[in-house]
C-alpha positions as CSV (number, residue, x, y, z in Angstrom):
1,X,-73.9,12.0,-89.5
2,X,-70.7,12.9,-92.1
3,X,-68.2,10.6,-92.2
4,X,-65.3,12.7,-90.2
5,X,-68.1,13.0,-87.6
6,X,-68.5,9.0,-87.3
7,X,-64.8,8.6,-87.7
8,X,-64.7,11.2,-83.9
9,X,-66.9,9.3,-82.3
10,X,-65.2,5.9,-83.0
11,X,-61.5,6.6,-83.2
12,X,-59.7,4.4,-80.8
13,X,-57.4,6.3,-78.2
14,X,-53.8,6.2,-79.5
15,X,-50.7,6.8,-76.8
16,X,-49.4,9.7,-76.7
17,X,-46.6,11.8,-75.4
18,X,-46.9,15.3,-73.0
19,X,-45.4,18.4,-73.3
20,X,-42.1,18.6,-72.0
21,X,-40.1,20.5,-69.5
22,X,-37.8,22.5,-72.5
23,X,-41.0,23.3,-74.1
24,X,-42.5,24.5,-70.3
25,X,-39.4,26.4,-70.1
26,X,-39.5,28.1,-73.7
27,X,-43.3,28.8,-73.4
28,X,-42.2,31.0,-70.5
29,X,-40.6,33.7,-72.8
30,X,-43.7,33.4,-74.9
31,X,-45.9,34.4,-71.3
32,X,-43.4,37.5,-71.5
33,X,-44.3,38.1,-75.3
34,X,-47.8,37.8,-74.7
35,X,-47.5,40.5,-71.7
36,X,-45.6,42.4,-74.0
37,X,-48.5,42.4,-76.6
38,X,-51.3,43.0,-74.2
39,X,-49.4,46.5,-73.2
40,X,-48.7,47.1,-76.8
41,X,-52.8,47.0,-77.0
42,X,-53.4,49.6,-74.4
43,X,-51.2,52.1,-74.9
44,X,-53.0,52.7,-78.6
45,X,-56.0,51.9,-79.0
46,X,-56.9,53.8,-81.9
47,X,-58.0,51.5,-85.1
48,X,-54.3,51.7,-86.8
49,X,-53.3,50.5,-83.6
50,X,-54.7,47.6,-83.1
51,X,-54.5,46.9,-86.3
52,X,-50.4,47.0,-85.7
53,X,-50.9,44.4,-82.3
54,X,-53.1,42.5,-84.2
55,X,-50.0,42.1,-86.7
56,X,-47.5,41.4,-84.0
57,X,-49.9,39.1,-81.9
58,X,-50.0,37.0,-85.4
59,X,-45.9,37.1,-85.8
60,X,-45.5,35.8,-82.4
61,X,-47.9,33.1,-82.4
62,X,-46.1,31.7,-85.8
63,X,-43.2,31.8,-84.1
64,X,-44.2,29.4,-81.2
65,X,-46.2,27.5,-83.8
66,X,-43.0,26.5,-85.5
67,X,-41.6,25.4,-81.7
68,X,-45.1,23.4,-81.7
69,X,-44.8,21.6,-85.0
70,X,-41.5,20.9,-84.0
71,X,-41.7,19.4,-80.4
72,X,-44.7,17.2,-82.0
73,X,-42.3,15.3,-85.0
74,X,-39.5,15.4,-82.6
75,X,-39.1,14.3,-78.7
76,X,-37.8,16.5,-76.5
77,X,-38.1,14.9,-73.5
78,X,-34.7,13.0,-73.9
79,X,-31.1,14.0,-74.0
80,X,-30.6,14.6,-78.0
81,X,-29.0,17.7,-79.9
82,X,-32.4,19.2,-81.3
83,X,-33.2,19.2,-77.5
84,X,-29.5,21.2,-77.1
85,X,-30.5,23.0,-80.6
86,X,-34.0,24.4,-78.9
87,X,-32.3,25.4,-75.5
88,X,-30.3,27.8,-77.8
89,X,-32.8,29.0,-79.5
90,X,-33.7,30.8,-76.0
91,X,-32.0,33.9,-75.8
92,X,-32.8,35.2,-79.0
93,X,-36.5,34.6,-78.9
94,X,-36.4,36.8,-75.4
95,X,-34.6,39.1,-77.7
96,X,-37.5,39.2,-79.8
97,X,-39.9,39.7,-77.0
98,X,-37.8,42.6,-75.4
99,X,-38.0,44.6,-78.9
100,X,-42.0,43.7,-79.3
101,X,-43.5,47.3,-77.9
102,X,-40.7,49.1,-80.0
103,X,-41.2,47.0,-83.1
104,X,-42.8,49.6,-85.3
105,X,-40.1,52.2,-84.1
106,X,-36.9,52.3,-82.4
107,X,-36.3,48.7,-81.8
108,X,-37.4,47.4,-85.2
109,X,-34.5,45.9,-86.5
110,X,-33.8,44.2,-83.3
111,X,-37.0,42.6,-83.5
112,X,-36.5,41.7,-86.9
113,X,-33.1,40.0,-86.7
114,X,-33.9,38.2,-83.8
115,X,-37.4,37.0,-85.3
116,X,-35.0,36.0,-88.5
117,X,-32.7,34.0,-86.5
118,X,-35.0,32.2,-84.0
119,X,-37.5,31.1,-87.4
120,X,-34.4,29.5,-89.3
121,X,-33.0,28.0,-86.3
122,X,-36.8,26.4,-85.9
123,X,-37.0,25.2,-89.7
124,X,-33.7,24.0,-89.5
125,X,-34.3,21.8,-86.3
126,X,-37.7,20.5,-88.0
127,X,-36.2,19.9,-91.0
128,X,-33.2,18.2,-89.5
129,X,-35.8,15.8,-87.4
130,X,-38.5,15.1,-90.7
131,X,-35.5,14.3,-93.1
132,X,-35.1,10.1,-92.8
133,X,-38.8,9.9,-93.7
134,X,-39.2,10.7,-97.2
135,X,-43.4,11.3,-96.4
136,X,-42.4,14.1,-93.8
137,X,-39.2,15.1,-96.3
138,X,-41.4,15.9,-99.2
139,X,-43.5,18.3,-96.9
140,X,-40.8,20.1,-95.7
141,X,-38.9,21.1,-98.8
142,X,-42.8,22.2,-99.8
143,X,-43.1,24.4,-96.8
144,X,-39.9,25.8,-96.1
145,X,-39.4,27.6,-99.1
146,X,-41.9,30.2,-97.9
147,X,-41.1,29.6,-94.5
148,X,-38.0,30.5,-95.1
149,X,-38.1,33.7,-96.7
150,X,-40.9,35.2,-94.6
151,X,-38.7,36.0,-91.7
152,X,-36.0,37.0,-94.3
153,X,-38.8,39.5,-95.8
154,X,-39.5,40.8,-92.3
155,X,-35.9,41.7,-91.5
156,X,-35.6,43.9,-94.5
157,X,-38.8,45.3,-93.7
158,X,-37.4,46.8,-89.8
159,X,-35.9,49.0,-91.9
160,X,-38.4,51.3,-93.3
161,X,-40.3,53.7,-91.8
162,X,-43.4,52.5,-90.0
163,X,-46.0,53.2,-93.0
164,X,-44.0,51.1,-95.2
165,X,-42.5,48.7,-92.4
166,X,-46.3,47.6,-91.6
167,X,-47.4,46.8,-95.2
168,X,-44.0,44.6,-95.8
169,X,-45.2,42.5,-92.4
170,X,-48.3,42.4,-93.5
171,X,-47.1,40.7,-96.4
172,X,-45.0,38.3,-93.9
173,X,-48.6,37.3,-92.2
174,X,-49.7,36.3,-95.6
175,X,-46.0,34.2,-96.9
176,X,-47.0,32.2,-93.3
177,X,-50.8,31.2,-94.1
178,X,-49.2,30.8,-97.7
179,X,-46.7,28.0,-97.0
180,X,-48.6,26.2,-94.3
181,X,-51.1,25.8,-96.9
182,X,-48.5,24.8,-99.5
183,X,-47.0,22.3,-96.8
184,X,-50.2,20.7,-96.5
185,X,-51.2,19.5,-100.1
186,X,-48.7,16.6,-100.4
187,X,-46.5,14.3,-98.0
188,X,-47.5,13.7,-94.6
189,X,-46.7,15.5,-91.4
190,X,-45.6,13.6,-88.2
191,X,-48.0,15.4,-85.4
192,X,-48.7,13.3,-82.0
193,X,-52.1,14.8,-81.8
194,X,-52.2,14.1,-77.7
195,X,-48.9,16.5,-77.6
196,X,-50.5,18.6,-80.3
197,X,-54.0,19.4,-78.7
198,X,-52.2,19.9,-74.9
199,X,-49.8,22.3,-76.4
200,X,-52.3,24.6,-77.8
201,X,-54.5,24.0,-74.5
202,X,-51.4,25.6,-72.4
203,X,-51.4,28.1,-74.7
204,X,-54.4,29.4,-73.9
205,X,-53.9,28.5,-70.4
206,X,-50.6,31.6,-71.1
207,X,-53.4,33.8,-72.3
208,X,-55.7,33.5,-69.5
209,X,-52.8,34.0,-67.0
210,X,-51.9,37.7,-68.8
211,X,-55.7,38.5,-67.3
212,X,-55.0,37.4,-64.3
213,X,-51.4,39.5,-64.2
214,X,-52.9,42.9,-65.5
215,X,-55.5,42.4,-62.7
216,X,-53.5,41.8,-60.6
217,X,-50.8,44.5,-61.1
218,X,-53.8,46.8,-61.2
219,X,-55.1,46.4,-58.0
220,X,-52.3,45.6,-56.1
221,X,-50.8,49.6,-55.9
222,X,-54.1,50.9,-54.6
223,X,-56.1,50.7,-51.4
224,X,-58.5,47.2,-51.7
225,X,-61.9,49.0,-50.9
226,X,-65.3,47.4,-52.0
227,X,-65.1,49.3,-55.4
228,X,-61.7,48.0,-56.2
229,X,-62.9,44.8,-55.3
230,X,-65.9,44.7,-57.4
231,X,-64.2,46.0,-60.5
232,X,-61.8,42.6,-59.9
233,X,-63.9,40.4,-59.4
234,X,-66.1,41.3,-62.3
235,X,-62.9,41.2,-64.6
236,X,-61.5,38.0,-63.5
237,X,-65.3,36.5,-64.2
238,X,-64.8,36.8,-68.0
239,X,-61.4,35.4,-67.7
240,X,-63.0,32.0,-65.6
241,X,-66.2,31.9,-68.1
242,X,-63.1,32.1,-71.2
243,X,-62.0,29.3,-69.7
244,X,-65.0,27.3,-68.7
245,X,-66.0,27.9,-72.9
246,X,-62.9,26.2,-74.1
247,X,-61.6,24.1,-71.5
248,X,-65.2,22.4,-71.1
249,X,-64.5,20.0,-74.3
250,X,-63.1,22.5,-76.2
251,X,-59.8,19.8,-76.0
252,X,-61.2,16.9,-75.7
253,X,-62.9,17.2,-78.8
254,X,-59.9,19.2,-80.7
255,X,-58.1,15.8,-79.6
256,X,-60.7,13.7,-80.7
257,X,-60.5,14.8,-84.2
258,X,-56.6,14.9,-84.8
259,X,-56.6,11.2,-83.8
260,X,-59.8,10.5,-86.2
261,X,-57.4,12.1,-88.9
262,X,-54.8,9.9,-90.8
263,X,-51.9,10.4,-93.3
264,X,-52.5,13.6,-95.3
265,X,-55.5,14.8,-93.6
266,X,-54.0,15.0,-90.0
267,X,-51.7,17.9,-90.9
268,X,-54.5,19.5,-92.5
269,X,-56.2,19.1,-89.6
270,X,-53.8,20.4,-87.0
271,X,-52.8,23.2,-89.3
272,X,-56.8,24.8,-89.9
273,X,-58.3,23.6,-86.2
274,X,-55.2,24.8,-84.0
275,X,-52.5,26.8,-86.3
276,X,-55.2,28.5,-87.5
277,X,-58.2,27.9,-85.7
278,X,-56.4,28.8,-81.7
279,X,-55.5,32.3,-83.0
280,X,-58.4,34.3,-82.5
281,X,-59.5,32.6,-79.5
282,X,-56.2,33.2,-78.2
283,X,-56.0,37.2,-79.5
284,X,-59.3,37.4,-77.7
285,X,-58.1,36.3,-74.5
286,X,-55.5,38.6,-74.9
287,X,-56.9,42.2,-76.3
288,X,-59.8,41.3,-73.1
289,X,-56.8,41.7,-70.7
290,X,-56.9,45.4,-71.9
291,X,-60.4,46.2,-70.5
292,X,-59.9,43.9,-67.6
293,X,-56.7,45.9,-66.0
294,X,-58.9,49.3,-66.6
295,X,-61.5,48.0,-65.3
296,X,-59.7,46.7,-62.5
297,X,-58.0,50.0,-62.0
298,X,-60.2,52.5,-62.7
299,X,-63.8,50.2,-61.0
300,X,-66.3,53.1,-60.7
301,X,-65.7,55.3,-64.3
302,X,-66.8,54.2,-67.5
303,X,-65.2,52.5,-70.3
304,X,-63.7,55.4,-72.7
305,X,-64.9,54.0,-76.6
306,X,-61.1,52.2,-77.2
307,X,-62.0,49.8,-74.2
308,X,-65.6,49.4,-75.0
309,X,-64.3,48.8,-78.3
310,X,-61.6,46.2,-77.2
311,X,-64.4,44.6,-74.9
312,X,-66.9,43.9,-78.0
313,X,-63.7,42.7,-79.8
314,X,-62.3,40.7,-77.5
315,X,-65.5,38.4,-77.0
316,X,-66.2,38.5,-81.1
317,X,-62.6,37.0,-81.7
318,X,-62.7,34.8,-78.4
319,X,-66.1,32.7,-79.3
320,X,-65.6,33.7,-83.2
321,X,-62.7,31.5,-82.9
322,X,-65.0,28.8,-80.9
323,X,-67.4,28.7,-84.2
324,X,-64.5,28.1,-85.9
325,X,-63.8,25.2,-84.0
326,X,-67.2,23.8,-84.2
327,X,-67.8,24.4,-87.6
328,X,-64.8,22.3,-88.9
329,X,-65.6,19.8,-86.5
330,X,-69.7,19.5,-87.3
331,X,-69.7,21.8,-89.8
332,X,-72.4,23.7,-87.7
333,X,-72.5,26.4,-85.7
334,X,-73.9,27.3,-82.2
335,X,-76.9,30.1,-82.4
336,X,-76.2,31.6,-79.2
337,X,-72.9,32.4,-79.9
338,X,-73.3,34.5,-83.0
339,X,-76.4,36.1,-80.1
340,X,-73.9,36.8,-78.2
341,X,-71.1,38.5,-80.3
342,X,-73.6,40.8,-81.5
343,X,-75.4,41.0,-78.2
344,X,-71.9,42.4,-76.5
345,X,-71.2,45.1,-79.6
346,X,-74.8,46.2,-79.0
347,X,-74.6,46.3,-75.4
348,X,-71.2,48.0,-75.4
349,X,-72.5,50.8,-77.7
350,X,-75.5,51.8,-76.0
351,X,-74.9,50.5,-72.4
352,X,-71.2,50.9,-72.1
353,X,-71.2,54.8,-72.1
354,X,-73.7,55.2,-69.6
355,X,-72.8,52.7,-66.5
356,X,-69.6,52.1,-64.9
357,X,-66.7,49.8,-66.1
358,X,-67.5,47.2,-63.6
359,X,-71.5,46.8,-64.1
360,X,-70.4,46.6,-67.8
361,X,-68.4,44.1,-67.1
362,X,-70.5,42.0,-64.9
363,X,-73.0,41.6,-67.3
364,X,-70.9,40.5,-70.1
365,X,-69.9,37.5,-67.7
366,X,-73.3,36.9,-66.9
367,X,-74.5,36.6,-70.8
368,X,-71.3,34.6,-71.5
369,X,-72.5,31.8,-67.9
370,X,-76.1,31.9,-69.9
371,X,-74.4,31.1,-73.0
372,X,-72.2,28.8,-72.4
373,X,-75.0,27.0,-70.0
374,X,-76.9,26.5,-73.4
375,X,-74.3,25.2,-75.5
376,X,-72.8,23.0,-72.8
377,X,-76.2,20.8,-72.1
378,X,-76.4,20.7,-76.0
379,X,-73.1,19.2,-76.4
380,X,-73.5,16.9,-73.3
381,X,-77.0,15.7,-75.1
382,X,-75.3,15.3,-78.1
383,X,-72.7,13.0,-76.4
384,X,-75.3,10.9,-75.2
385,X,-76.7,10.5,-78.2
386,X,-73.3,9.5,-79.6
387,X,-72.6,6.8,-77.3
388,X,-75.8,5.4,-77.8
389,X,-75.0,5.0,-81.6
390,X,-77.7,7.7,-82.7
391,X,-77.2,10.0,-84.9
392,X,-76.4,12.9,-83.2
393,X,-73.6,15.2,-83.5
394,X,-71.6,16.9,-80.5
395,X,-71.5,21.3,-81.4
């Protein structure tokens, strides 16, 4: 067993604080975001397309990363000015979420200044809190730099025309992965990892919920007849099995190893298992709710290619990002997973054309319940090991 393996399974609980109501109240804007990206999704889902809500599903989940990194070094819970400074930063993120399905046209500059204000308001805030502590300090003036000037990039890019505009954004994605991994080679970040790991849990939680909605808003206009309500039950399955496969230890075990993880190597951590790790599990949850609400919708026709293709997506991202999990947890990865991902794109290809959006459906939930029925009794055996002080590792 490795040593960051050992250091999991021993690592005495530390207290730690919860989310708090501001942050509840500012993650609703990002539930609006996310609702705005899902319908960004469907109405193109043509490669270039998805390739542009992929983009903006990235911007946005930077943008409530910085919130996260933030509400971790600094309580929120009390009556303080960054807790005043965060309540302002409000209005202009819903700004930001308004302009998403008009980013790459008419409302791009909107988008852009807002996105410019609300990410130097953030770095400001977090750099006003990490400043007494010369460990935190030193990694703040090594990450802001970039931080800084990404947003300032992407507001000069709302105003080209959309060929252009996308490639300067692009460019924006890769200033972000740049600084965070800047910020992490020196200095130490302050990250409550019980406030870190429920953070990005609610996240996800947010994710799931836009399922539910374009379910929901789907069936809720049209006559409930046994069709309609085979089509949404069959699409809310994935959405429960989504959460079963994360929420199951998912977590726990996330948890587990920011707490194992001192000094210099806990920002690490938190930056490559939830900044960068949460993303595509999150985007999968997301691009599914585009074949759910059709499926929901429209229960007896068949998937047109785009939501086949969103479909086999959507589960490669959702447990592509679980393997990501695991493997820089264990550094190993679960076979039945990579089955899966490639069992789904197959069955989408040759099934999905032929049966009806519901039975396509159905048995992608049923070969994700098999799935995560294997990998579940694995890690629980794996526990048991643990506890019992073999050497046995939990996937």
């Amino acid at each position: 067993m490795s040593g960051l393996d050992d250091a999991v399974s021993r690592v005495e609980p530390e207290g730690g604080r919860h989310a708090t109501n501001l942050e509840l109240f500012l993650d609703l804007v990002f539930v609006f975001a996310v609702t705005q990206i899902a319908g960004f999704l469907a109405a193109d889902l043509s490669l270039g397309g998805f390739a542009r809500g992929l983009l903006l599903a990235w911007l946005v989940w930077w943008l409530w990363s910085q919130f996260t990194w933030l509400g971790t070094a600094i309580d929120l819970g009390g009556r303080s000015a960054a807790q005043l400074l965060v309540l302002l930063a409000v209005p202009p993120t819903l700004l930001m979420a308004v302009a998403l399905p008009e980013a790459f046209g008419s409302s791009g500059v909107e988008f852009g200044a807002a996105y410019l204000v609300v990410n130097l308001w953030a770095l400001g805030i977090q750099g006003r809190g990490l400043w007494a502590d010369p460990a935190t300090r030193s990694s703040w003036l090594r990450y802001a730099p970039l931080a800084a000037l990404a947003p300032c990039v992407l507001f000069a890019g709302s105003f080209f025309d959309e060929g252009p505009r996308t490639a300067v954004w692009c460019s924006v994605a890769a200033f972000n992965v740049a600084s965070a991994v800047i910020g992490g080679q020196r200095g130490e970040w302050k990250i409550d990892p019980v406030h870190f790991s429920e953070r990005h849990a609610l996240f996800v939680i947010i994710s799931l919920g836009e399922v539910l909605v374009a379910v929901g808003v789907a069936t809720s206009g049209v006559p409930l007849t046994t069709a309609v309500g085979a089509g949404l039950l069959a699409a809310v399955a994935v959405a429960c099995v989504f959460w079963w496969g994360y929420f199951a230890f998912v977590p726990a075990v996330a948890e587990r190893t920011l707490r194992a993880a001192q000094g210099l190597a806990r920002g690490r951590v938190a930056r490559d298992l939830f900044t960068f790790g949460h993303f595509p599990i999150v985007f999968g949850v997301v691009l599914y709710a585009v074949t759910a609400k059709h499926v929901a919708a429209h229960p007896q026709a068949n998937l047109g290619e785009g939501e086949l293709a969103a479909l086999a997506t959507s589960i490669a991202f959702f447990l592509g990002g679980l393997l990501g999990v695991q493997w820089h947890v264990v550094r190993r990865l679960a076979p039945e997973r990579l089955v899966v991902i490639a069992g789904v794109a197959v069955m989408c290809a040759t099934l999905g054309p032929e049966v009806s959006g519901t039975l396509m459906v159905a048995g992608v939930a049923l070969v994700l319940v098999v799935m995560q029925v294997i990998t579940l009794r694995r890690f629980e055996r794996r526990e048991a090991e643990l506890n019992a002080g073999s050497d046995g590792e939990p996937s």
